[in-house]
C-alpha positions in Angstrom: 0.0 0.0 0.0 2.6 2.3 0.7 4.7 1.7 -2.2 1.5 2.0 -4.4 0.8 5.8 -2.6 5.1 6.3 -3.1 4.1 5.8 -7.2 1.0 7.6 -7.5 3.0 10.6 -5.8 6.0 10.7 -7.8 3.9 10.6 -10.6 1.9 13.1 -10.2 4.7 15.3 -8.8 6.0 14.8 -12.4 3.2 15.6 -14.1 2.0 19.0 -12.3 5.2 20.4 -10.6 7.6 19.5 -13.9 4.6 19.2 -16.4 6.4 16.0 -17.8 5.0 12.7 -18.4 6.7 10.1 -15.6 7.2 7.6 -18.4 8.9 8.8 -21.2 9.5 12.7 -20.1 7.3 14.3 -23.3 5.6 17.5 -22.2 2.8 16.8 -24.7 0.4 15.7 -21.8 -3.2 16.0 -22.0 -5.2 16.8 -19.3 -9.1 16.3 -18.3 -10.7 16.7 -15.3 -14.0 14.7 -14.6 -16.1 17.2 -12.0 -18.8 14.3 -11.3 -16.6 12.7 -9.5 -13.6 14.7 -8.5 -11.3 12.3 -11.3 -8.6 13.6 -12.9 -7.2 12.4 -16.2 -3.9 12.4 -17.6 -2.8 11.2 -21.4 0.7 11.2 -23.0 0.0 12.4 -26.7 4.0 10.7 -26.9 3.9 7.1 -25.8 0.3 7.1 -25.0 0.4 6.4 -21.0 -2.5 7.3 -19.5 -3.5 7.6 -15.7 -6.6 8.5 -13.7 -6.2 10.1 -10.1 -8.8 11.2 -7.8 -8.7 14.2 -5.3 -7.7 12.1 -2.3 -5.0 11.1 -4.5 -3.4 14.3 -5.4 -4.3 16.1 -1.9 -2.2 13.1 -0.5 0.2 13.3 -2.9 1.1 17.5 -2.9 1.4 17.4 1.0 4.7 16.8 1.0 6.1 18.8 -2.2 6.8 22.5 -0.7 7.7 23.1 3.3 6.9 26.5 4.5 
């Protein structure tokens, strides 16, 4: 479980802090965000990797990416 969480955080640190896909590095992402259900989708235009994450996921996730 944790090293699932570990993933899911690195890659979304790489996707929305360095706005590159975790897999292959491309910056031609594409983003969709699903309101219904608080989902956000993510789609490599490059290799084609593709990830949902919901917002438990990325509040999780961004906790630890800036100290005050």
């Amino acid at each position: 479980m944790f090293e699932e969480q570990h993933k899911i955080g690195k890659e979304l640190k790489t996707l929305i802090i360095m706005g590159n896909c975790p897999y292959c590095g491309s910056v031609k992402i594409k983003y969709r965000e699903y309101l219904t259900n608080r989902t956000f989708g993510f789609k490599c235009l490059n290799c084609g990797w593709e990830s949902q994450y919901n917002l438990t996921e990325l509040r999780k996730a961004s906790e630890n990416w800036f100290s005050i």
